[in-house]
C-alpha positions as CSV (number, residue, x, y, z in Angstrom):
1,X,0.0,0.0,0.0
2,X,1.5,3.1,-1.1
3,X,0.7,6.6,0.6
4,X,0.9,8.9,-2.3
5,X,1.1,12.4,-1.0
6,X,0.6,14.9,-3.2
7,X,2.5,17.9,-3.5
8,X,0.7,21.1,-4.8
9,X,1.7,22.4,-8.1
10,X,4.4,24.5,-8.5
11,X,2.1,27.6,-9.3
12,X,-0.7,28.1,-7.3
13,X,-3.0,30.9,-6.9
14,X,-1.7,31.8,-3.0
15,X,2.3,31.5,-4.2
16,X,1.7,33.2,-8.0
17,X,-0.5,35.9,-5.7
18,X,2.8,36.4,-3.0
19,X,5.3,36.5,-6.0
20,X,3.7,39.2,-7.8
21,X,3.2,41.7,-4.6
22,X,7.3,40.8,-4.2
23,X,7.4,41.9,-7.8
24,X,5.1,44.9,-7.3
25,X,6.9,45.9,-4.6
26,X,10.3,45.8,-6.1
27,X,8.8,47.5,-9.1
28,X,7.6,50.4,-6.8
29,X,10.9,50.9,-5.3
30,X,12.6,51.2,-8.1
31,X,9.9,53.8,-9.4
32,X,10.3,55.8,-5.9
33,X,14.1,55.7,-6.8
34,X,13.9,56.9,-9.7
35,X,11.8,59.6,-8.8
36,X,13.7,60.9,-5.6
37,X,16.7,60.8,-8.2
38,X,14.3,62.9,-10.6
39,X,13.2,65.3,-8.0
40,X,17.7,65.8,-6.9
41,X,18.4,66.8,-10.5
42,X,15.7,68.9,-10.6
43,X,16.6,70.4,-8.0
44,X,20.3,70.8,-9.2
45,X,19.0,71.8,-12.9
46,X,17.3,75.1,-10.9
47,X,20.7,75.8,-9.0
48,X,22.8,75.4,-12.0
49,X,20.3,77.6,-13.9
50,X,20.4,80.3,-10.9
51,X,24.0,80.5,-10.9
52,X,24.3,81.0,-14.6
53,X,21.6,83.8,-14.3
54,X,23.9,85.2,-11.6
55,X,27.1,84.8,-13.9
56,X,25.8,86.5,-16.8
57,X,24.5,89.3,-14.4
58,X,27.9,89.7,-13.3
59,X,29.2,89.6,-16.7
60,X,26.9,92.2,-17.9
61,X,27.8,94.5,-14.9
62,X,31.6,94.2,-15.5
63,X,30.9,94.9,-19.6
64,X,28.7,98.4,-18.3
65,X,32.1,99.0,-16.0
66,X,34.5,98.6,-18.8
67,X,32.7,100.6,-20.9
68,X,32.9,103.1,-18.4
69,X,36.0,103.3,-18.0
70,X,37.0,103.2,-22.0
71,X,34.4,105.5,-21.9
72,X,36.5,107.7,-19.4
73,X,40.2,107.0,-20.8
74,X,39.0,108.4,-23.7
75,X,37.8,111.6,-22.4
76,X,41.2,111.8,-19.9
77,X,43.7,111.2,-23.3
78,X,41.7,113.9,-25.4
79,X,42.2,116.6,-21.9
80,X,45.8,115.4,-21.9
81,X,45.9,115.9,-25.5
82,X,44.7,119.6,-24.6
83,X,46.7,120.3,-21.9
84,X,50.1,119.6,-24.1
85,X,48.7,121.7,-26.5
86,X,48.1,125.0,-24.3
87,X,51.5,123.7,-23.0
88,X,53.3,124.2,-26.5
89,X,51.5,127.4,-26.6
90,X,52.5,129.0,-23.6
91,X,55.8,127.8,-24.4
92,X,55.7,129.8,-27.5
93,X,54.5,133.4,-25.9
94,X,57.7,132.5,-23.1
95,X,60.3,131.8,-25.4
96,X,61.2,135.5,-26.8
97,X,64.8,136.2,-27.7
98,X,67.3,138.3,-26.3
99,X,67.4,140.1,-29.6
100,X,63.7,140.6,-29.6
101,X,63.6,142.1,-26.0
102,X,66.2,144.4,-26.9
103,X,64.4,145.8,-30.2
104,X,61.4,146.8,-27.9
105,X,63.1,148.3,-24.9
106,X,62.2,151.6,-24.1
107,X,64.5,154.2,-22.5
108,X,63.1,153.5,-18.5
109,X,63.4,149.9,-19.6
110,X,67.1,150.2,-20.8
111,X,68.3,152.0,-17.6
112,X,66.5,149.1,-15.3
113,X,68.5,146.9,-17.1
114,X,71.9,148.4,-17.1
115,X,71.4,149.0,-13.6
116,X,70.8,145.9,-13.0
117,X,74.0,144.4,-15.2
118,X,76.1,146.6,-12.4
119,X,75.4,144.5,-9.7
């Protein structure tokens, strides 16, 4: 007399039920993942986009300040330019020669002069 015992198949309804919450679950961990990961590079997407903002802010500010300053070189080299012009001029009225000053001295002038000489 044999006792057959009979196993249950391989697949039934309670096992292929528990196997697919397992794979359900795994599934839906992996999605969460996924998402938190989504939700970081988000996140560093709107920093990185911030700072760039920031940067080109900055870089529009120091293009305003060099313009400024071209801006003010040029007006600095053009008064230089005019300064070393009434320069030459005044130079000119100064520089008389000793022949020149003698053709217009005057009698008063001549005797300040040869009184001066003396000493």
């Amino acid at each position: 007399f044999f006792l057959m015992i009979r196993r249950p198949p391989r697949s039934t309804q309670s096992r292929s039920s528990a196997a697919s919450d397992v794979y359900k679950r795994q599934y839906q961990r992996r999605v969460h993942g996924v998402e938190e990961e989504v939700k970081q590079v988000e996140v560093e997407l709107r920093r990185h986009e911030e700072e760039k903002v920031k940067i080109s802010e900055k870089i529009e500010e120091e293009k305003d300040k060099e313009n400024r300053l071209a801006e003010e070189i040029h007006n600095l080299e053009y008064s230089i330019e005019e300064k070393q012009n009434q320069i030459e001029e005044l130079k000119e009225i100064m520089a008389v020669s000793y022949t020149h000053l003698r053709a217009h001295e005057t009698g008063r002038n001549l005797v300040c002069r040869l009184l001066l000489e003396k000493k």
